[in-house]
Each structure stands twice: as structure tokens, then as C-alpha cells.
TIRO-2110 file (N, C-alpha, C; in Angstrom, 1 decimal):
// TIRO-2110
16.4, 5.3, 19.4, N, 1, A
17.2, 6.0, 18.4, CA, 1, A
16.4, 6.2, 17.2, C, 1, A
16.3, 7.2, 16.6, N, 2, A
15.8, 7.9, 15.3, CA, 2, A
16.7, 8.4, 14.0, C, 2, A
16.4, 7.5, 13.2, N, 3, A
17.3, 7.7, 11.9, CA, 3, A
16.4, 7.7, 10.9, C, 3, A
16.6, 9.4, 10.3, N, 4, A
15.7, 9.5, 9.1, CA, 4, A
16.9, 9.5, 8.2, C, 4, A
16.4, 9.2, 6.8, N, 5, A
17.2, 8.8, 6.0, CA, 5, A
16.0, 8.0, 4.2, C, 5, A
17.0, 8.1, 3.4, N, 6, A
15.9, 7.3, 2.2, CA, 6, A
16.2, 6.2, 1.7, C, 6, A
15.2, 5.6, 1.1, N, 7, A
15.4, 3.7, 0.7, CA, 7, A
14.9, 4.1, -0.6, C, 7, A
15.4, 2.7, -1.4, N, 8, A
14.4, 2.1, -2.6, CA, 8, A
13.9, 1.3, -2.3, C, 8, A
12.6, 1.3, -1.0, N, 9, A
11.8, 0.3, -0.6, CA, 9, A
10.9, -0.7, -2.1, C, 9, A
11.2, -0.4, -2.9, N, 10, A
10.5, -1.2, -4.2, CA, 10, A
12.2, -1.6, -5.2, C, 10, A
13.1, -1.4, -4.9, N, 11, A
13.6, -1.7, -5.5, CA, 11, A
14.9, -1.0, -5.8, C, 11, A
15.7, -1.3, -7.0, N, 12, A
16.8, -0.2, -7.6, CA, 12, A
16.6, -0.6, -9.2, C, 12, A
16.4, 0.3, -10.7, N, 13, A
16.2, 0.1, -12.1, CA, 13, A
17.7, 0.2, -12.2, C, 13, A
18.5, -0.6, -12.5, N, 14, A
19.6, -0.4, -13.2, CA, 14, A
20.1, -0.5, -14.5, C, 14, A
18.5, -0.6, -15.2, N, 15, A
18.6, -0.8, -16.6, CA, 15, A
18.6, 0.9, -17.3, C, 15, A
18.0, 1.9, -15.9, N, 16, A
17.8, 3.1, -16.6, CA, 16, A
18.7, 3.8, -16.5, C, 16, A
19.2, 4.9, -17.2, N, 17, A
19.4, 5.8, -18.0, CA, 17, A
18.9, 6.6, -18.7, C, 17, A
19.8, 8.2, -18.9, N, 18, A
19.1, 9.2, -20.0, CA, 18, A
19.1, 8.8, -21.3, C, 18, A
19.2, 7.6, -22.0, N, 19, A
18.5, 6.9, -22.9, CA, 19, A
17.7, 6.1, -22.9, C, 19, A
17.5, 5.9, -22.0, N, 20, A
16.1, 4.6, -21.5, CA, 20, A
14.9, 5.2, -20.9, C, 20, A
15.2, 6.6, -20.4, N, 21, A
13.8, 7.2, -19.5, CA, 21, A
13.5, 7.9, -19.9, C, 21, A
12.1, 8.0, -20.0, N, 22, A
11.4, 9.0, -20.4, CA, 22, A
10.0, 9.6, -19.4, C, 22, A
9.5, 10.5, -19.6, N, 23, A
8.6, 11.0, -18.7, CA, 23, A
7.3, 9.9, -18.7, C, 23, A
7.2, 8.9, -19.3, N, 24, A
6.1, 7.5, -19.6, CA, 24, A
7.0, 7.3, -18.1, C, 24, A
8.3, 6.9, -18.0, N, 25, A
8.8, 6.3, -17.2, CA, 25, A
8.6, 6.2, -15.6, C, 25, A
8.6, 7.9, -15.5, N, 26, A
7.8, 8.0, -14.0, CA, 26, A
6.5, 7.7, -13.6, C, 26, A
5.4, 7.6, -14.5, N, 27, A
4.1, 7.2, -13.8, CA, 27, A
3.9, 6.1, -14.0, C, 27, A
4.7, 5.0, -14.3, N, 28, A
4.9, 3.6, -14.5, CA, 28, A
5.4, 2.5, -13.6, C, 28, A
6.7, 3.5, -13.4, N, 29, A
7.8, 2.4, -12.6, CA, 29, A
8.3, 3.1, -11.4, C, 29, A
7.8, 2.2, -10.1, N, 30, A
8.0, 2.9, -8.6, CA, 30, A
9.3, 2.1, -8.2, C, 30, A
10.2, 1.5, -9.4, N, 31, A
11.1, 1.0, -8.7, CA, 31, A
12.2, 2.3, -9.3, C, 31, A
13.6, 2.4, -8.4, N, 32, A
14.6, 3.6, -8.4, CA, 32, A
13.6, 4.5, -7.7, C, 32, A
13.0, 4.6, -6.9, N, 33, A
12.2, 5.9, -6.3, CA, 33, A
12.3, 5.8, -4.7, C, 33, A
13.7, 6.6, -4.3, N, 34, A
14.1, 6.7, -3.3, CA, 34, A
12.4, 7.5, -2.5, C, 34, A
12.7, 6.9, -1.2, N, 35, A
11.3, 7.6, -0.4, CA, 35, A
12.2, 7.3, 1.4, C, 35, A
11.8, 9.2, 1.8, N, 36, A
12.4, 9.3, 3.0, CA, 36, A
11.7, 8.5, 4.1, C, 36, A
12.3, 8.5, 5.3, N, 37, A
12.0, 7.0, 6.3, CA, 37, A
12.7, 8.0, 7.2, C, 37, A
11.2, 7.1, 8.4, N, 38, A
12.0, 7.8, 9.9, CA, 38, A
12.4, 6.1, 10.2, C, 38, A
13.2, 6.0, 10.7, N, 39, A
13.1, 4.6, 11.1, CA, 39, A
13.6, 4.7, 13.1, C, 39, A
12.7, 4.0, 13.7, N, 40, A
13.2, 4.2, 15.3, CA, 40, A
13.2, 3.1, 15.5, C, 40, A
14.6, 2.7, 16.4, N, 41, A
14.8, 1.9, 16.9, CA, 41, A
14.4, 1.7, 18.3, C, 41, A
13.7, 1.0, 19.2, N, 42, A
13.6, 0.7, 21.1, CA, 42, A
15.0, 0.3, 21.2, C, 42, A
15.8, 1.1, 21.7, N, 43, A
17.2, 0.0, 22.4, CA, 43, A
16.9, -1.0, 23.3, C, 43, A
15.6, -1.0, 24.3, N, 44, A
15.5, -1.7, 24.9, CA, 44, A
14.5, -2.6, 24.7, C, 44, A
13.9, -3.1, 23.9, N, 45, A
13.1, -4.1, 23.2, CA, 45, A
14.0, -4.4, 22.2, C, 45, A
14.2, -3.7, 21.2, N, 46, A
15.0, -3.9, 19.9, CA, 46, A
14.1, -3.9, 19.0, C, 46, A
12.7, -3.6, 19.5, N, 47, A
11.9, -3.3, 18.0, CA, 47, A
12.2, -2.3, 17.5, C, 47, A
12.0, -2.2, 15.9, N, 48, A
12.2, -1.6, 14.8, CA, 48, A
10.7, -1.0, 14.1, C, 48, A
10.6, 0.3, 14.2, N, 49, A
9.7, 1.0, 13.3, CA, 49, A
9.9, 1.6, 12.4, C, 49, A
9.0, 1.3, 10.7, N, 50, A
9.6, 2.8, 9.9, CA, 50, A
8.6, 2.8, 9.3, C, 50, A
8.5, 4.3, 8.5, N, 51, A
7.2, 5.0, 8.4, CA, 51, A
7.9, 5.8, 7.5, C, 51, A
6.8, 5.9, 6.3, N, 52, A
7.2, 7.4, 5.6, CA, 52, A
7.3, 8.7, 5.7, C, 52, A
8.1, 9.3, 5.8, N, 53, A
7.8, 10.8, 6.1, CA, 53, A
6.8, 11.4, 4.9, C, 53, A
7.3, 11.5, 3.8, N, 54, A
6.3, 12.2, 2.9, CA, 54, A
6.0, 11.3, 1.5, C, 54, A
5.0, 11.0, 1.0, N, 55, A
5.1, 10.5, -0.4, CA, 55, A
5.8, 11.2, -1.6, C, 55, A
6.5, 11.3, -1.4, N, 56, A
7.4, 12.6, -2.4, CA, 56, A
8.6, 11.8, -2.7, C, 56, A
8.8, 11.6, -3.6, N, 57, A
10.2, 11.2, -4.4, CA, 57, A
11.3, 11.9, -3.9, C, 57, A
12.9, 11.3, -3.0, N, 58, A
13.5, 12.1, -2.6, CA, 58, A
14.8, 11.7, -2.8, C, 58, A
15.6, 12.4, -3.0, N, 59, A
17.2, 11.9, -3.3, CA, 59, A
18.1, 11.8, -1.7, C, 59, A
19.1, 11.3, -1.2, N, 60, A
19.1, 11.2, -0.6, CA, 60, A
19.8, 12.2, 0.7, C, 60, A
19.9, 12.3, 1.5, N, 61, A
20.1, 13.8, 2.1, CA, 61, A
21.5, 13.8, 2.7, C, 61, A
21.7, 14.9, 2.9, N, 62, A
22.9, 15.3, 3.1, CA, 62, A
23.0, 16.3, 5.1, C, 62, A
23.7, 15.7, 5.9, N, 63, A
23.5, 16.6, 6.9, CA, 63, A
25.3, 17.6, 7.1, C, 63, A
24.4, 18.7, 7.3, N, 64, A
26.1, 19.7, 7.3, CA, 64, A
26.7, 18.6, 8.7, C, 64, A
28.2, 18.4, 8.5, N, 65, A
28.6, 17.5, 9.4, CA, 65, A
29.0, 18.6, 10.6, C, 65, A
28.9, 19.2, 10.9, N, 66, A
29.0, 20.1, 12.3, CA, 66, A
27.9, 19.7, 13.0, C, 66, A
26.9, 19.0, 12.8, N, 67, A
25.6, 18.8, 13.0, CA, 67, A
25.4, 17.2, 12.9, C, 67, A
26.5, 16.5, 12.2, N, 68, A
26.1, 15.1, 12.2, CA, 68, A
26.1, 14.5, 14.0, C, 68, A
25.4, 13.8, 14.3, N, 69, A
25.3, 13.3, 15.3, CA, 69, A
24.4, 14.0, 16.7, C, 69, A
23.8, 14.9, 16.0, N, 70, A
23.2, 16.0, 16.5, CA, 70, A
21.5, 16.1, 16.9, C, 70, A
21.1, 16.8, 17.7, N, 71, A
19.5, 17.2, 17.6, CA, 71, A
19.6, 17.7, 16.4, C, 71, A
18.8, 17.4, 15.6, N, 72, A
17.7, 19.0, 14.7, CA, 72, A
16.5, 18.6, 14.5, C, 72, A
16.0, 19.7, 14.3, N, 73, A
15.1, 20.0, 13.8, CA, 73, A
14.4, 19.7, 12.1, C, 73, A
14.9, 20.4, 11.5, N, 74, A
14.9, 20.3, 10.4, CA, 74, A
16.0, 19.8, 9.4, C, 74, A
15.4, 19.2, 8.2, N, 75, A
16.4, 18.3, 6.9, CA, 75, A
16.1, 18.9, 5.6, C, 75, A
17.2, 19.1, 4.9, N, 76, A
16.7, 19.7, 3.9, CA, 76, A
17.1, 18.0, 2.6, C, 76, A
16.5, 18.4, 1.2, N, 77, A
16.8, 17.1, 0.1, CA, 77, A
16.0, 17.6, -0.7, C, 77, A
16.3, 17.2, -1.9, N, 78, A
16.1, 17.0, -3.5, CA, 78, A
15.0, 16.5, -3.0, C, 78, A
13.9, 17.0, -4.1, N, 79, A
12.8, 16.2, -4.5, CA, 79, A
12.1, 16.1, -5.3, C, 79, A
11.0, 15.4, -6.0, N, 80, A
10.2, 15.3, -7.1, CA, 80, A
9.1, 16.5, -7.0, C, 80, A
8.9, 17.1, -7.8, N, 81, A
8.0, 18.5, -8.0, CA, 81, A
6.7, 18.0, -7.4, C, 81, A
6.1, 16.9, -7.3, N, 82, A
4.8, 16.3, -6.7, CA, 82, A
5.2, 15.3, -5.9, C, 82, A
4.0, 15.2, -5.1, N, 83, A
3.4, 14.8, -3.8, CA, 83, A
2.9, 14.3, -3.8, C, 83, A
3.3, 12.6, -4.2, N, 84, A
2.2, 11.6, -4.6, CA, 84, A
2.4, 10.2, -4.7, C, 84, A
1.5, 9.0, -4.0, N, 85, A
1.8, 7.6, -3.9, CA, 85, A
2.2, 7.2, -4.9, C, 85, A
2.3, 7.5, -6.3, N, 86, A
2.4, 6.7, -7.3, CA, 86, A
3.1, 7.4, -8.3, C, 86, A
3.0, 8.8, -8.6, N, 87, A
3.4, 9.6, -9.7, CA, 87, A
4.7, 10.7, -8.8, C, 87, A
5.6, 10.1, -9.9, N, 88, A
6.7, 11.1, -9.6, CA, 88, A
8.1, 11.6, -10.8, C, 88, A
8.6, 12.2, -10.5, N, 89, A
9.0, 12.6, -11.2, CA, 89, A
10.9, 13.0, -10.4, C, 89, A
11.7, 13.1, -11.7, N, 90, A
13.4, 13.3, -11.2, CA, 90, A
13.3, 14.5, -10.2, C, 90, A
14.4, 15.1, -9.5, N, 91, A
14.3, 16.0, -8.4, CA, 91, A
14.3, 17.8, -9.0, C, 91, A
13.4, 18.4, -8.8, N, 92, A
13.4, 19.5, -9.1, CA, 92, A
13.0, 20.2, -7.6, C, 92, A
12.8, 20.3, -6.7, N, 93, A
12.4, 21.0, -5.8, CA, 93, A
13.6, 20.8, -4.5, C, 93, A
13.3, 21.5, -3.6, N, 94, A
14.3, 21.4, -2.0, CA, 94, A
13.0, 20.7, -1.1, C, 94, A
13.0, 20.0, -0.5, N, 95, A
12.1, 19.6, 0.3, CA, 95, A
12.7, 19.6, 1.9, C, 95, A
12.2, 20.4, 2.6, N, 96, A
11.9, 20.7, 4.2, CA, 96, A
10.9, 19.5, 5.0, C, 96, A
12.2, 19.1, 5.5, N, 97, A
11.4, 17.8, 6.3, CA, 97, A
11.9, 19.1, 8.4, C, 97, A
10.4, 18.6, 9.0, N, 98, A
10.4, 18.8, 10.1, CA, 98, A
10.3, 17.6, 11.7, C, 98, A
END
């Protein structure tokens, strides 16, 4: 089974807010920085893999539900304007995952 989807693999800031963040904020702190996951499960082992799809800051996605439970191909999601291990930034872009 294959379930892509996003984590706060470092964490969740619940101290932030539009009074607490500032652009220092993003190249600082990798915690609140959702990052998309393919995660596959073996039904028949029960091992567990997961893997990043892209280094890119991503909010979390949304599938049209006529399609939930479905093949596709492609995912669409919010994301951070850069493409990067460490530096990111709030969601400005659509990101096309294949």
C-alpha cells in the first residue's frame, strides 16, 4: 500500500504566530515544516518505508474526493517558493507531485 501525504518530521512550533515570525524565522527553525512522504507499506511483511518526495516545504494536500481511494497519478499542494534541505519559506507556490 502507498500513502503519500505530509508530516512535521522535526516537530510542531506552537509558540508561532503572525506576531512571533518573521522571515529570520524560516532559515532558522525546521520545526512546523510540513514535508511530503511517500510512505509504503509490505502487507505481507509489514515493513514500513518512507522517503521524501521533495525538499520543499508543503502544506498538506487535498485529494478531489471522486478520486479518494483511487489510482493517480498526480497531487497537487501549497508550497514554499524554494527547494531546499534547510531554507524555507510560508506557502506561495502549487507544487505538482508525480
Amino acid at each position: 500500500m502507498v500513502v503519500d501525504t505530509c508530516a512535521f518530521l522535526d516537530g510542531i512550533d506552537f509558540s508561532a504566530s503572525l506576531d512571533t515570525v518573521d522571515p529570520k524565522y524560516y532559515n532558522k527553525n525546521k520545526v512546523g515544516r510540513a514535508t511530503a512522504l511517500r510512505i509504503v507499506l509490505n502487507r505481507t511483511t509489514g515493513q514500513v518505508e518512507q522517503r521524501k518526495l521533495f525538499t520543499r516545504a508543503t502544506e498538506f494536500p487535498m485529494i478531489h474526493p471522486e478520486y479518494t481511494g483511487r489510482r493517480h497519478s498526480v497531487g497537487f499542494s501549497a508550497g514554499a517558493d524554494i527547494d531546499h534541505p534547510d531554507y524555507w519559506t510560508p506557502p506561495q507556490v502549487i507544487v505538482v507531485g508525480e
